[in-house]
C-alpha positions as CSV (number, residue, x, y, z in Angstrom):
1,X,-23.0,35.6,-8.6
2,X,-23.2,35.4,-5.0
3,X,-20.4,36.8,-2.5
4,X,-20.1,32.8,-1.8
5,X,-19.8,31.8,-5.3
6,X,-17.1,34.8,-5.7
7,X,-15.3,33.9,-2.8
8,X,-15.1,29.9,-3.9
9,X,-14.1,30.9,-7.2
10,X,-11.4,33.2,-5.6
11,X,-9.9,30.0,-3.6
12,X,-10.0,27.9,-7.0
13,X,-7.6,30.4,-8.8
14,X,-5.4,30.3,-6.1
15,X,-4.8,26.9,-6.0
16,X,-4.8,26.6,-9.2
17,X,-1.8,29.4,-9.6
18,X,-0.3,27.2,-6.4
19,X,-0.6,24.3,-8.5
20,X,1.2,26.5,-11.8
21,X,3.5,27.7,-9.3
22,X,4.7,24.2,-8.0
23,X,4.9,22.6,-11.3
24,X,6.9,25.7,-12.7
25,X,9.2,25.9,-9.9
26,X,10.0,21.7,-10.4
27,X,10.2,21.8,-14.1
28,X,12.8,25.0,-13.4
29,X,14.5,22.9,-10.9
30,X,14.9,19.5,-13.1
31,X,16.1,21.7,-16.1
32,X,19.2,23.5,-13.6
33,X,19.7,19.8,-12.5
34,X,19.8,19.0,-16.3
35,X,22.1,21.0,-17.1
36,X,24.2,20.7,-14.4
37,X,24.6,17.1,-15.4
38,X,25.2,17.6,-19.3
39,X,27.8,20.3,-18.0
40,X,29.3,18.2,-15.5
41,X,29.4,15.1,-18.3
42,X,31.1,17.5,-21.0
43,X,33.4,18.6,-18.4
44,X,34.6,15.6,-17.7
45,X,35.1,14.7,-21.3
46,X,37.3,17.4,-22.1
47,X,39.3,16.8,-18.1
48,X,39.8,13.3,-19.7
49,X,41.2,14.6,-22.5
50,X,43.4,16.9,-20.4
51,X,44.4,14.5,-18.2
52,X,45.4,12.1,-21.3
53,X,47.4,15.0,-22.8
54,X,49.3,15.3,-19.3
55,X,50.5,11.8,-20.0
56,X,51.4,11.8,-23.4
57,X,53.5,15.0,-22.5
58,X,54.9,12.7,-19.3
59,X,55.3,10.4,-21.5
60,X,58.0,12.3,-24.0
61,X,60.0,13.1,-21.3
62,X,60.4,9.7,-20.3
63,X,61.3,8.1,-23.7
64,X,64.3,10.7,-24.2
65,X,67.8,9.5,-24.0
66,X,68.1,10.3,-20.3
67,X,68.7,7.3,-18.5
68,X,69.2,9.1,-15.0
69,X,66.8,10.6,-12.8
70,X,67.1,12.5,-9.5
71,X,64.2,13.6,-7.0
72,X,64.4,16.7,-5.5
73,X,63.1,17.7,-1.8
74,X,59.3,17.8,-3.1
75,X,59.7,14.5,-5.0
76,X,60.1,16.3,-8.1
77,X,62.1,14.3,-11.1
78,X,65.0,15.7,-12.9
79,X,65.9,13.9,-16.2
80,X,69.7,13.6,-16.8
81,X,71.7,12.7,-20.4
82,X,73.8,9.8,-20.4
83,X,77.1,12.2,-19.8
84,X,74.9,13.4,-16.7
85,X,73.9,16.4,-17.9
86,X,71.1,17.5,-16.3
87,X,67.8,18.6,-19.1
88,X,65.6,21.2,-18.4
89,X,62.1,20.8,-16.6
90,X,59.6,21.8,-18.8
91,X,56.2,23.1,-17.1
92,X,54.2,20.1,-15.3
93,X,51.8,22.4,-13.5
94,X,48.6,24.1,-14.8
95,X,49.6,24.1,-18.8
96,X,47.2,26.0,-20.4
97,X,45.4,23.2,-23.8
98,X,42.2,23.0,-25.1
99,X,40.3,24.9,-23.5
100,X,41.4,23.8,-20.4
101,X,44.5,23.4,-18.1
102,X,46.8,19.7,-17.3
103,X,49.0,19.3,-14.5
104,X,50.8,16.4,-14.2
105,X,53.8,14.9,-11.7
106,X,56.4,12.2,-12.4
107,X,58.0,9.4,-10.0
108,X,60.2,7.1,-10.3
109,X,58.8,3.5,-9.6
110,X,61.7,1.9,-9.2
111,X,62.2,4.1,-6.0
112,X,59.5,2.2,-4.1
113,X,60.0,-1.2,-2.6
114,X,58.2,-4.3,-4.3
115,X,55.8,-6.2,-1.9
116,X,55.8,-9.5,-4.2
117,X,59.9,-9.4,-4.1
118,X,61.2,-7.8,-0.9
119,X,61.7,-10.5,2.2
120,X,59.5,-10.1,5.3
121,X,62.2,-8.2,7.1
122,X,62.6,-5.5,4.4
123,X,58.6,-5.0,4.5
124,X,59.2,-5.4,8.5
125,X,61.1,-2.7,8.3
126,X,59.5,-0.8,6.2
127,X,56.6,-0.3,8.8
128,X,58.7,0.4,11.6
129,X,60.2,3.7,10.2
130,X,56.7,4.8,9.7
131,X,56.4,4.2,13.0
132,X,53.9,0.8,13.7
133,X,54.3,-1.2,16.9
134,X,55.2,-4.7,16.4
135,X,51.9,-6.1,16.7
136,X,51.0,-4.4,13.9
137,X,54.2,-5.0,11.8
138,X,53.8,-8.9,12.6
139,X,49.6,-8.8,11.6
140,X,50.5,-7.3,8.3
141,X,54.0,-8.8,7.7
142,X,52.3,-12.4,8.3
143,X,48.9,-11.6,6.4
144,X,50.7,-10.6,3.1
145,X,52.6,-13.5,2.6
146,X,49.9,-15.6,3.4
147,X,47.9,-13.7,0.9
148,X,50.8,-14.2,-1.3
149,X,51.1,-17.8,-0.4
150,X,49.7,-20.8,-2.5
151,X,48.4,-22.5,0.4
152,X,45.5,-22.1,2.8
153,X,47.6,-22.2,6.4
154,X,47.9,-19.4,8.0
155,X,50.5,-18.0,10.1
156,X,51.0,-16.9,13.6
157,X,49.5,-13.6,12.8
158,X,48.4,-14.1,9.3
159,X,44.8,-14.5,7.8
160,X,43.3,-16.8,4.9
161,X,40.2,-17.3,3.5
162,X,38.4,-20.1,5.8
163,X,40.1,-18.2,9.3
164,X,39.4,-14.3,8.0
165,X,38.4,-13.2,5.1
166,X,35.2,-15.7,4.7
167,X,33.9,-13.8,7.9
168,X,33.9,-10.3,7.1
169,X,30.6,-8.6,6.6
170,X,31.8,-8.4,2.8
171,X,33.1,-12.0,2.9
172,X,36.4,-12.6,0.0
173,X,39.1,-15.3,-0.3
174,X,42.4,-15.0,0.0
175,X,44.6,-14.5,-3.5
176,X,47.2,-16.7,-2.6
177,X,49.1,-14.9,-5.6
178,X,51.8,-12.6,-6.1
179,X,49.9,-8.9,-5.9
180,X,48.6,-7.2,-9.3
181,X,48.4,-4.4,-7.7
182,X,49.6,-2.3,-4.2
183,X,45.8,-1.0,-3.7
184,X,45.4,-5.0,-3.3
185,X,47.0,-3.8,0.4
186,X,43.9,-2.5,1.9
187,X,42.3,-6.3,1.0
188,X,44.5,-7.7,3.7
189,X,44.2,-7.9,7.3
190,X,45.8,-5.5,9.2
191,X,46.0,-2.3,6.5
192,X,43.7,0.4,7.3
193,X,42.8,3.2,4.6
194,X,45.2,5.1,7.3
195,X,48.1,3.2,6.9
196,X,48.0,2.8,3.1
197,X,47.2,6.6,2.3
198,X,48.5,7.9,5.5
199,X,47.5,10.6,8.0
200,X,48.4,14.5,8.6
201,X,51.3,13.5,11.0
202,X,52.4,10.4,9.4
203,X,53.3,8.8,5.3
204,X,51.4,5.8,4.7
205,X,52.8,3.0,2.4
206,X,51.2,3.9,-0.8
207,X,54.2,6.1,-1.8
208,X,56.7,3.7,-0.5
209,X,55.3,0.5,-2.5
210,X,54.8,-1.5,-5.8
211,X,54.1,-4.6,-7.1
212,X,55.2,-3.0,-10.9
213,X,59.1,-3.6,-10.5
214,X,61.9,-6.0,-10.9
215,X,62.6,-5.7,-7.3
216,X,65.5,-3.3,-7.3
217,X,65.7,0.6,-6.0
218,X,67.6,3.3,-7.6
219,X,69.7,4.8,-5.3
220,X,69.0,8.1,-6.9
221,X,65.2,8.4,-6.2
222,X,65.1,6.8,-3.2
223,X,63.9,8.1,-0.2
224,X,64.9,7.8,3.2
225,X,62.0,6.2,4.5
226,X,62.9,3.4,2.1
227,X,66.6,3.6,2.0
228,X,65.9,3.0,5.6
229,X,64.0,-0.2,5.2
230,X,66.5,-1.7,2.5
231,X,69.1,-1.3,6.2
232,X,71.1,1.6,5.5
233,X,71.7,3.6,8.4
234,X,71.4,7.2,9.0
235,X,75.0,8.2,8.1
236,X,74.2,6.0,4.4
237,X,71.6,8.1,4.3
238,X,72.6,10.9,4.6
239,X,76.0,10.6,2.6
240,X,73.8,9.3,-0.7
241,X,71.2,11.9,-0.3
242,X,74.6,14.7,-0.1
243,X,76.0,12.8,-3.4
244,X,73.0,12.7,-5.6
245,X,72.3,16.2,-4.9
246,X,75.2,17.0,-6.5
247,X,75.3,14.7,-9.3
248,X,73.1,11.4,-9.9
249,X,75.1,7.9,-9.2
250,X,76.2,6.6,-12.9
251,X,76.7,3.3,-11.0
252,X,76.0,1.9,-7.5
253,X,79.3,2.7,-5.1
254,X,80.8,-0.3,-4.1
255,X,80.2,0.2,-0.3
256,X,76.5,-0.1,-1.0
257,X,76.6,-3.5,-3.5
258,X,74.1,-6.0,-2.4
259,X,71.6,-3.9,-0.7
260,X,69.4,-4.4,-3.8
261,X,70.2,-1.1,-5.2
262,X,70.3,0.3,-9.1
263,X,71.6,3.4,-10.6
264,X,69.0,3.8,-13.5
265,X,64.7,3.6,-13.6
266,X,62.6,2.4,-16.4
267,X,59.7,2.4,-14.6
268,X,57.4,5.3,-14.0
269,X,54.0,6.3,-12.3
270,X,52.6,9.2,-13.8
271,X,49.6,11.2,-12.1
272,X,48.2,13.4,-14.4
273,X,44.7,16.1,-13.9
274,X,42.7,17.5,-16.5
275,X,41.2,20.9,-14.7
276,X,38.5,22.8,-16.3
277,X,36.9,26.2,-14.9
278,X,39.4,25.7,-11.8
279,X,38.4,22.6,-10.8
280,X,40.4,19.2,-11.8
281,X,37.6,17.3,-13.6
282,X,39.4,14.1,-14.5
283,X,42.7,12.8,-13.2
284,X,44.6,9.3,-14.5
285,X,47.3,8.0,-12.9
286,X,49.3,5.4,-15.0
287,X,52.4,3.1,-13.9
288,X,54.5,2.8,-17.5
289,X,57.8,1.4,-18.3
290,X,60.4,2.3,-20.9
291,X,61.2,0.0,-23.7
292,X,64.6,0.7,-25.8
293,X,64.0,0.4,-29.3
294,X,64.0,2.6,-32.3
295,X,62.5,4.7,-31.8
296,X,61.6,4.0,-27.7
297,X,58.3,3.3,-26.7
298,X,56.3,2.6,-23.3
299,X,54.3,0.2,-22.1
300,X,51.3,0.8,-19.8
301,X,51.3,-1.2,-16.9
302,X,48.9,-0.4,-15.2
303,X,46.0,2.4,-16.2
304,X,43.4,4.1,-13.4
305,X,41.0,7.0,-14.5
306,X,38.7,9.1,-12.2
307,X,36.3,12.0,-13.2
């Protein structure tokens, strides 16, 4: 064989150990992302699992006989007996079960204000204590009871379908219902991501609102943001928040009748992770109500599950 003939021979072995190489390397590389995805799917069956554990453990504490509730400083719920006796806390954060860990937190519904119930000027001034100019507070103040509205006139600042909505690169009509939902907020004009979820320096009105509610706020989980907006002043305020801390209301003080207030919740949002190897892999968050009976039950209201 000629120096040539080596040489040439030489070049086709390397290319074709290239060519092994290449098609090693990429059937290496399909197999990680393999089983990164069978690992990432049975994760997030076993977070689900988690997660729906963390409710059905939220879920006991709300069906006991405890028909009070207070909030502490973090937003954290305290169940109290009917004699007001407050019950212990059990753990809610990072609860070791199967093979994983749950962490779940508790609110009181009935502690946020109801955008299908509550007059303009309660949502008015809702948005003013978080601190919105008037041109915005009008914008969204007008475009959610047109939303809301049966009819397709709009008002001074409002939006409907024909005007609006029909114009947006993702074009959509108007409802003209009652809500189903508060995420239905960042469908109408005027609501920003930023105002519904809120920003470092500033709450937005996701924790302040529901559609999931009679209409009425317990004056035991409220907070001041939406004590404010029911039109007590700072000195009401500030004399509940004293009061509760002490002891939860049994009843609503005279002084404060007919500001739409309640002593007692049956209504509950429950926010619930699954977390497996550290990281939350699944997380639910479920609006439920208490239903009396023998023995009580809930009733899901309304069910959301990421993973």
């Amino acid at each position: 064989m000629s120096r040539d003939e080596r040489g040439f021979a030489l070049i086709v072995v390397l290319l074709v150990l290239a060519v092994v190489g290449v098609v090693g390397a990429e059937f290496a590389y399909s197999m990680r992302l393999e089983a990164a995805a069978v690992r990432a799917y049975k994760d997030g069956i076993i977070g689900t699992h988690l997660a729906e554990a963390a409710v059905a453990q939220a879920t006991r504490e709300i069906v006991a006989d405890a028909p009070y509730v207070t909030a502490d400083e973090r937003g954290l719920l305290t169940f109290y007996t009917r004699e007001r006796q407050e019950l212990p806390r059990p753990a809610r954060e990072k609860v070791e079960f199967g093979g994983g860990l749950y962490s779940y937190r508790l609110s009181d519904e009935e502690a946020r204000i109801n955008l299908n119930t509550s007059a303009p000027d309660r949502i008015d001034r809702l948005l003013r204590e978080l601190g919105f100019d008037k041109s915005v507070r009008d914008t969204i103040g007008d475009s959610l009871q047109d939303w809301r509205d049966p009819n397709d006139l709009h008002r001074l600042n409002g939006a409907e379908s024909d005007d609006y909505y029909l114009k947006l690169p993702v074009p959509y009509r108007a409802k003209n219902a009652n809500l189903d939902s508060a995420r239905e907020l960042l469908q109408i004009r005027g609501v920003t991501p930023e105002i519904y979820n809120g920003a470092p320096d500033r709450p937005g009105l996701a924790g302040a609102v529901t559609v999931k509610t009679a209409g009425q706020i317990n004056i035991n989980t409220a907070t001041p943001l939406v004590l404010a907006a029911l039109g007590l002043s700072a000195a009401e305020i500030s004399e509940i928040e004293q009061a509760r801390h002490a002891q939860p209301y049994a009843a609503v003080p005279a002084k404060f009748g007919g500001r739409g207030l309640a002593a007692q919740t049956r209504t509950f949002r429950i926010e619930a992770d699954g977390i497996v190897d550290g990281r939350v892999a699944a997380r639910i968050t479920a609006i439920v109500q208490r239903r009396d009976g023998s023995p009580p039950s809930v009733v899901v209201l309304e069910w959301s599950a990421l993973r």
